[in-house]
Each structure stands twice: as structure tokens, then as C-alpha cells.
C-alpha positions in Angstrom: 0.0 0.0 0.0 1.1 3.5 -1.0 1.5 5.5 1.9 2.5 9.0 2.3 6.0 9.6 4.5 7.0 11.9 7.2 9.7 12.2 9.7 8.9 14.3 12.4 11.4 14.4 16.0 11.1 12.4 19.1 13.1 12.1 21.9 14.9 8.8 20.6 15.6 10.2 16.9 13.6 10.7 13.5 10.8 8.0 12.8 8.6 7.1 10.0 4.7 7.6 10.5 2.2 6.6 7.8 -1.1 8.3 7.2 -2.9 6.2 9.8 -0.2 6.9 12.9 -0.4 10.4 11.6 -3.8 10.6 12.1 -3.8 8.7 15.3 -0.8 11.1 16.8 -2.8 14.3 15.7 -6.2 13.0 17.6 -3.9 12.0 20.8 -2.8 15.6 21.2 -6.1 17.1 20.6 -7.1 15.1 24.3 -8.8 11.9 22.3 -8.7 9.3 24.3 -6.4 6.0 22.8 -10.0 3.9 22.3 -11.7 6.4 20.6 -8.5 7.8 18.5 -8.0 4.0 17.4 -11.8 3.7 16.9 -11.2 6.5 14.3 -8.5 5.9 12.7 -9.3 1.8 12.2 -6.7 0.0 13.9 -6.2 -2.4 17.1 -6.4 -0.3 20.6 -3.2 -2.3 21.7 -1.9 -0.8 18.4 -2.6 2.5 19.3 -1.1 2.2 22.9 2.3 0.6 21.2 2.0 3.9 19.0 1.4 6.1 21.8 3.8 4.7 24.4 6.4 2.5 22.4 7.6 -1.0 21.7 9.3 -3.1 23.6 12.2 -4.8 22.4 12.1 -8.7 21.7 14.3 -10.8 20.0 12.0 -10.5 16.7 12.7 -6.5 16.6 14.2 -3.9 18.2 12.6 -1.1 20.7 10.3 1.8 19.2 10.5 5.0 20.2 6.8 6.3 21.2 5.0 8.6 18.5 5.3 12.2 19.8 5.3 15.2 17.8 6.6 18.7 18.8 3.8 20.8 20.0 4.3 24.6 18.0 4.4 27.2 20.7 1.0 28.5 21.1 0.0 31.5 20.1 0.8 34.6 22.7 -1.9 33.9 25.6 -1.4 34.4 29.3 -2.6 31.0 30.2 -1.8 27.6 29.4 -3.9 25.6 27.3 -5.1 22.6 26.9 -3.0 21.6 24.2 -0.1 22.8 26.0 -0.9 20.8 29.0 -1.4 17.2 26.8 1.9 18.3 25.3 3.1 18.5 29.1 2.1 15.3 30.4 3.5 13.2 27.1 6.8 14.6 27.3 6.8 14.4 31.6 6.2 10.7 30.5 9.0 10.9 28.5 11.5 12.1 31.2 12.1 15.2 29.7 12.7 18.1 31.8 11.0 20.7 32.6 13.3 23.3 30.6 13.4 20.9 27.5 9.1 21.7 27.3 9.0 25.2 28.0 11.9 25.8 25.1 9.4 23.8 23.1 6.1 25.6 24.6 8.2 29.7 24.2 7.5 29.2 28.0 9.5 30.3 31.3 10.5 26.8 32.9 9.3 28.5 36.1 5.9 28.8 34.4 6.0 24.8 33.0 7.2 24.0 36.8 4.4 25.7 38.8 1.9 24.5 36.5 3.1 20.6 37.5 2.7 21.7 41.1 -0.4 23.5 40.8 -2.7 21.1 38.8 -1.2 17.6 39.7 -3.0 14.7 41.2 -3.3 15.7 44.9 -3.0 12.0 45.6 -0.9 10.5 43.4 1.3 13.5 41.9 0.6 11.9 38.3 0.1 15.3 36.2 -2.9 14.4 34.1 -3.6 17.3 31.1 -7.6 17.1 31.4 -7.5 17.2 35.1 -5.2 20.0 35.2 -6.9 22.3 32.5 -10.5 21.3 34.9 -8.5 22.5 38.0 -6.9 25.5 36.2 -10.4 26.2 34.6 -12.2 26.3 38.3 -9.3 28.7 39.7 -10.1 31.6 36.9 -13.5 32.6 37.1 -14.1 36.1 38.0 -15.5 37.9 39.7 -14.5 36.0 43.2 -16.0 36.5 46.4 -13.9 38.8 48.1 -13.2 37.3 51.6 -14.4 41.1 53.4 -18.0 40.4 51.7 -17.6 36.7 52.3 -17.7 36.8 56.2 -20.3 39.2 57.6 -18.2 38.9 61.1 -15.6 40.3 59.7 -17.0 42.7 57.8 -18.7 44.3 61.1 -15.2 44.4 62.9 -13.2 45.8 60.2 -15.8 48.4 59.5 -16.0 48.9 63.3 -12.2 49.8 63.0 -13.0 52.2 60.1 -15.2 53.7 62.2 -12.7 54.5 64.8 -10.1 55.7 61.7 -7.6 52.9 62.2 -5.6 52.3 59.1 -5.7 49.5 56.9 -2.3 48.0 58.3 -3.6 48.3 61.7 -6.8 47.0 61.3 -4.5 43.7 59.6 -3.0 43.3 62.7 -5.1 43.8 65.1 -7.1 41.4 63.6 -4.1 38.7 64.0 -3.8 39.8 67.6 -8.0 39.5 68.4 -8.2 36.1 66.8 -5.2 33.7 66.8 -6.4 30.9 66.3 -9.2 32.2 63.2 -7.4 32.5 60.1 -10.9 33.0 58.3 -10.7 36.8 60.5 -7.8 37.6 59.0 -6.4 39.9 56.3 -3.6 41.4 54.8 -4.0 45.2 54.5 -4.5 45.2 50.7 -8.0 43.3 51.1 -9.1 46.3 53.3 -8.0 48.8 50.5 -9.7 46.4 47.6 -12.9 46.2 49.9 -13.0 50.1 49.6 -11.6 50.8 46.4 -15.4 48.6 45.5 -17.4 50.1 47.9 -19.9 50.8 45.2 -20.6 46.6 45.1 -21.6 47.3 49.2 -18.9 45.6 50.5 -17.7 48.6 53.0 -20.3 51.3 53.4 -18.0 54.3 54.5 -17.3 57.0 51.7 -13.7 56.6 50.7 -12.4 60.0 51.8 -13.8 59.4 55.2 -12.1 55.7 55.3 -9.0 56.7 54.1 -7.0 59.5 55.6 -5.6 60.5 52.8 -9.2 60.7 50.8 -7.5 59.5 47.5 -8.8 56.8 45.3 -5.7 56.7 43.6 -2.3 56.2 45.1 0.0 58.7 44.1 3.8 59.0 44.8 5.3 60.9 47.3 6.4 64.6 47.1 9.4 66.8 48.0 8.2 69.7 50.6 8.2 72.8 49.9 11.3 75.0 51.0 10.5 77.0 54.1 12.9 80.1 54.8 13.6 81.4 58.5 10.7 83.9 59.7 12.7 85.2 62.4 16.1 86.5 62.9 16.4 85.5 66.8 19.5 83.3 67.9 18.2 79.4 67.1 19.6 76.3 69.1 19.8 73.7 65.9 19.1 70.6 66.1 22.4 69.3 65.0 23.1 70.3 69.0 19.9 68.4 70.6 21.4 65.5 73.0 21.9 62.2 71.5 19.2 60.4 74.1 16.3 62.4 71.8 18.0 61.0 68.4 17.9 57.3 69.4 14.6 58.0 71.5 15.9 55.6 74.2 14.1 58.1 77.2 10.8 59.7 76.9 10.2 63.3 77.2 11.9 64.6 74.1 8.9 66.3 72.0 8.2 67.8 68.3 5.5 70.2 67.8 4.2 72.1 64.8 1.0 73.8 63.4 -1.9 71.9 61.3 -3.6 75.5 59.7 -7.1 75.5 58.5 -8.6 77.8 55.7 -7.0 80.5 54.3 -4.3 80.4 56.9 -6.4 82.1 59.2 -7.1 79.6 62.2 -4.9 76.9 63.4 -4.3 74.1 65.5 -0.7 72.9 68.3 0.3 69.4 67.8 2.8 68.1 70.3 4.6 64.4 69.8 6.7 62.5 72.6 8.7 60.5 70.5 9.7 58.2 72.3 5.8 56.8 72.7 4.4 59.1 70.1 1.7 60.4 72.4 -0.2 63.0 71.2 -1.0 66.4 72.9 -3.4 69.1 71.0 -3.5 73.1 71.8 -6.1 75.2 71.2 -5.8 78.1 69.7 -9.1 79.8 69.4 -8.1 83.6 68.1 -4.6 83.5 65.9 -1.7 81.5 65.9 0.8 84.5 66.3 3.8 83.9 68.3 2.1 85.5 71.6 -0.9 83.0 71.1 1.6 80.0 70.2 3.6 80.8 73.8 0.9 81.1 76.1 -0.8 77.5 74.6 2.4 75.9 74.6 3.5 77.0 77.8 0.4 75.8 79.6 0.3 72.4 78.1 3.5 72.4 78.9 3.7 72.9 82.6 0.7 69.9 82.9 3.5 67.1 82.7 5.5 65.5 85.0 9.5 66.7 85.4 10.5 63.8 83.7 8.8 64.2 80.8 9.8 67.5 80.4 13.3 67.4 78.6 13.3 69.2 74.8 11.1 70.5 72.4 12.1 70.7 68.4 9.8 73.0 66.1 10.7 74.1 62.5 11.6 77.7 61.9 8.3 79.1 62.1 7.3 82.4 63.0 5.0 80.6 65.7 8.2 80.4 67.2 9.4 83.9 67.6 9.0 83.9 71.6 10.6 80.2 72.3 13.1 82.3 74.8 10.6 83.2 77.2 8.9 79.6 76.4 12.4 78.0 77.9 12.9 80.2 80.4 8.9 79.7 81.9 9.0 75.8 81.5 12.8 75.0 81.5 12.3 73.6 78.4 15.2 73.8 75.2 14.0 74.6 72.1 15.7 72.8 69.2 15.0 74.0 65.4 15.0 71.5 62.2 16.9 72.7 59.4 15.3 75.1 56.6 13.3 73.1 54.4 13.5 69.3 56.1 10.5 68.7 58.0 11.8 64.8 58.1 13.6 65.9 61.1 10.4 65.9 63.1 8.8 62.8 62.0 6.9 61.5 64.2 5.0 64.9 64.2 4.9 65.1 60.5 3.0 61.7 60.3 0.8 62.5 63.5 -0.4 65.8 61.2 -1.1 63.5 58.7 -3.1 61.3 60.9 -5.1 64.8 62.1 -5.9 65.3 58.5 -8.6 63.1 59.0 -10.3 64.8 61.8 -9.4 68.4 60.9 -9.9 68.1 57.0 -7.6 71.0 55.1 -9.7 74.1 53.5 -11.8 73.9 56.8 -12.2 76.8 60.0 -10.0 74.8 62.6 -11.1 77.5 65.0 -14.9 75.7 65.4 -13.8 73.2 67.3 -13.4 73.3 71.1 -11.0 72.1 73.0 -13.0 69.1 74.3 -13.2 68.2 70.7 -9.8 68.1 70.7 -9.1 66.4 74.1 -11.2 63.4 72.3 -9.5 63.5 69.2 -6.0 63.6 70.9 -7.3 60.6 73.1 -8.9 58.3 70.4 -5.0 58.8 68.3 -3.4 57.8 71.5 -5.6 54.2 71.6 -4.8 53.7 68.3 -1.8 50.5 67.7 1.1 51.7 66.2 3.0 49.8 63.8 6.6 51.3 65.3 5.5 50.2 69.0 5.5 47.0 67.7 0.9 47.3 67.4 0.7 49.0 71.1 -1.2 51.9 71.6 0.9 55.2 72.5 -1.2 55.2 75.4 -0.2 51.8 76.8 3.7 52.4 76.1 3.4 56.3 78.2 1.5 54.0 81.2 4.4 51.6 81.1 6.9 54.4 81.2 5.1 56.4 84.3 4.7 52.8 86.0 8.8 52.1 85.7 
């Protein structure tokens, strides 16, 4: 009989195929089974299997080399596909390795090796191509339940923590901290930003710009401050000369303080950090925030703490500032000033502004709000866990230091 020829590649060498193993060979990559491909095509099953999986050497002939042609790479898709999978499992039970198929898939071996891991036989560790591309197939459908959604428990407790302006990363861990022994209560930080970036699908009922002290949608990268020149020509202490024991923050009583300003730049509002336990103190400061206004606030917040706590101050080179002499000399009190233009030199009260942010919005009259208001602000930020006390409040770490 006249049979067309071929030599395609194996793994043992070039062989011969005739129409009919041609056929059969094409039908076994497409995922048809050996009984129907050999139904098919017209031969003997046991055929087919010697086709598909080689001879065996006798003393008659020698050993086959099974039928396997090279699968093209597949056309640019993010996801294996079946064909690639079938073309997988033959050439796994060939012994090649895993770099041999993905140079003949134009795949990363790492993406060849994950998919054995992923979608093999949880019992056996056979990789089996219809199995996998059913498993792979069940993992993809979208939209999935998001896990916030999922668990009304948790949904009430996170939004609970919303509530009381926690951030995303504290919320995450003091979720880990509530319930140890629940992973189903707990999240990474990102699922509490997903839940709100979709508040529209009811997942998190709290406006964004109320969730999220920032307000923003969006993430957007940080920016250079501003340069800020000396308002006053009085003789500064720098900070270059403030005592070591306030740089590594190793005793408590070394402060920062600054001004948060509302609308127009016509009311403000004190913020005072220890930075050692990043307690928060707020002065009120009903009629202006001139330099006379700024020392008389100051001084009697001040004077309320215990000696200890009462070591140095460090403001930036505001004109606030213009009376910090007669601030040192009624409190006993140094003054230290940041250099021009580097705010990062008072961190702890640059990020506890940006914390007040949420409660004292910019573009609003911060001179509407009384001081009890700000008594209860100052004492819901110092309950909040802190991520640089290790998740303790600022609260709890002061009480440990007045109890030592």
C-alpha cells in the first residue's frame, strides 16, 4: 500500500509515520482518548497504545521510540492551554525536563514548573492534562467573592475599626492579635484597601475620603516639601546640638510640635509628639496662631506634665516660634530647630499631622472646634496600635513608662 511519509522528531531520533499513525498522533494531542483515536483511525487499541507509548524490544525487533510530535508554541496567551498541558504530560512521560518543554512551549521553565505543582494529582502526583486544565479552569472565574464580603463577622469588625479611623495595616494586625487561632478573621492590609476601592458593590459602606485618611482613590507618589525660609532673625539652638538620648529615642520626654492651619491660613491648631511613645497632645488656639498665642498655649500644656517628661522641644523655623526664649525660660524647656526646608527631622509629628488630617480636613475653620473636641481626638489617636511600637497603643507604652 502507498503511503504517504513523514519524519517528524522524538526524543529517541527521527521515525517514520504513515497516514494512519499520523492521524492517530494528531487525535492524541487534541485530548482523544487512545480507544476512541483508534476507533477513528481503524486499527487495534493495543496498536494504538504501542504507537502512543512505544515498543518493547524482543528478540523479533528492536525497541520503538513512542509517537510524539513537537507541539508549536501556542500563540501569545497568558494562560496555558489545553494543548499545551497534553503536550506537558506526554513529554513528563517521556522524562524530559521541565526546561526541554518550555523551550518547546516559548515558555519560562518556572511557568512549566508551577503548573506541575499546581494542577497535579493531589493524591498521586501523576500530572494528568484534562485534570489540570479542569482545575486551572475552576481557579479563573471572576468575579470571586472577596473574603471582606464573604464573612459578615468580619466585615462588622473591620468596619467597626473604620469607624474608629484605624488604618488599613492596623486593622490587619489587630485582627491577628483578636483572633489567633481564626485565620478565616484575618487579612492582609490590601484586602481592606480592595474592599474600599469597591465600595460601590456594598462591600464597606463608609465613603472613601472618610475611610482613608488621605481621601484619595488613587495612590500617588510621594512629594518633595516645599522650602520654608527662617521667619525670624532670633539666635536658634539647631538641632544638629539636641542630646543624643532624643535621636535614638531611648528616654521619653523629648517632644516635636508644629502647626496643622485651616482655611485660608487664618485659624490653626498645636500638635505636640513624645517620640519616644508618640503620644499626642493638641493646643487650642481659638483667636490667631501668632507667636504670643503659640507661647501662652504651649506653655500651659507644657507645665501639665510630670519633670521627667519634660526634657526638649524641636519645632521648625516658624514664625510661631518667635518667643521660644521666654517659652524656655517659663518651663525650663530647650527649644531645638529643624533645618530650613527638612520637615523629616520631626517625624513623628509630620505623620501624627497627617493622621489629624482626618479629623481636621484642610480648606476647613480649625477655629470651630473646642478644646474638648480636641481632648477626644488627641485621646482616640493615643488608643490607636502603632505599627513602630510594635501594634501597642501610644497610650499603653506612656502608662508603662510612668509605671517604671
Amino acid at each position: 500500500m502507498d503511503f504517504e511519509i513523514r519524519k517528524i522528531r522524538t526524543a529517541q531520533g527521527p521515525v517514520k509515520l504513515s497516514r494512519e499513525r499520523e492521524a492517530y498522533s494528531r487525535l492524541v494531542q487534541q485530548g482523544v482518548s487512545n480507544r476512541e483515536a483508534c476507533r477513528i483511525v481503524g486499527i487495534n487499541r493495543r496498536t494504538g497504545q504501542k504507537w502512543r507509548n512505544g515498543r518493547s524490544a524482543d528478540r523479533r525487533q528492536r525497541a520503538a521510540p513512542p509517537i510524539h510530535t513537537v507541539v508549536p508554541p501556542s500563540a501569545p496567551s497568558r494562560f496555558l492551554r489545553e494543548s499545551d498541558r497534553i503536550h506537558i504530560a506526554d513529554r513528563l512521560r517521556e522524562k524530559a525536563t521541565v526546561r526541554t518543554i518550555a523551550a518547546e512551549l516559548g515558555r519560562s521553565p518556572s511557568t512549566i514548573s508551577r503548573e506541575i505543582r499546581r494542577n497535579r494529582h493531589p493524591g498521586s502526583g501523576a500530572y494528568r492534562p484534562h485534570a489540570a486544565q479542569a482545575r486551572a479552569d475552576a481557579r479563573r472565574p471572576r468575579p470571586k467573592l472577596r473574603k471582606i464580603n464573604d464573612t459578615p463577622e468580619l466585615r462588622d469588625v473591620v468596619q467597626g475599626m473604620l469607624d474608629e479611623k484605624w488604618s488599613p495595616e492596623q486593622i490587619c494586625q489587630a485582627l491577628r492579635a483578636r483572633f489567633p487561632d481564626r485565620p478565616e478573621m484575618h487579612v492582609v492590609h490590601e484586602t481592606v484597601y480592595q474592599a474600599l476601592y469597591v465600595q460601590g458593590r456594598g462591600q464597606l459602606r463608609r465613603e472613601l475620603a472618610a475611610a482613608l485618611r488621605t481621601g484619595r482613590a488613587r495612590r500617588k507618589p510621594r512629594r518633595q516639601a516645599n522650602s520654608r525660609q527662617p521667619r525670624f532673625a532670633t539666635p536658634m539652638v539647631m538641632i544638629s546640638e539636641r542630646p543624643a538620648e532624643a535621636e535614638d529615642r531611648a528616654v521619653p520626654g523629648h517632644w516635636e510640635g508644629d502647626l496643622i492651619i485651616g482655611k485660608d491660613g487664618k485659624s490653626a491648631i498645636g500638635t505636640l509628639v513624645e517620640r519616644s511613645t508618640r503620644y499626642v497632645l493638641l493646643l487650642h488656639l481659638p483667636g490667631d496662631h501668632g507667636a504670643e498665642a503659640v507661647l501662652g498655649a504651649l506653655t500651659a500644656t507644657v507645665q501639665t506634665l510630670p519633670e521627667h517628661l519634660k526634657r526638649s522641644l524641636t519645632w521648625d523655623q516658624g514664625s510661631e516660634m518667635g518667643r521660644h526664649h521666654e517659652f524656655t525660660i517659663a518651663t525650663d524647656v530647650p527649644v531645638y530647630f529643624c533645618d530650613p526646608a527638612s520637615p523629616w527631622q520631626r517625624g513623628s509629628n509630620e505623620n501624627t499631622n497627617g493622621l489629624l488630617r482626618q479629623y481636621f480636613p484642610k480648606g476647613t475653620d480649625l477655629s470651630t472646634h473646642p478644646p474638648e473636641h480636641l481632648a477626644a481626638v488627641a485621646d482616640q489617636l493615643n488608643r490607636r496600635p502603632r505599627k513602630t511600637l510594635g501594634w501597642e497603643t501610644p497610650a499603653e507604652r506612656l502608662h508603662k513608662l510612668l509605671a517604671a
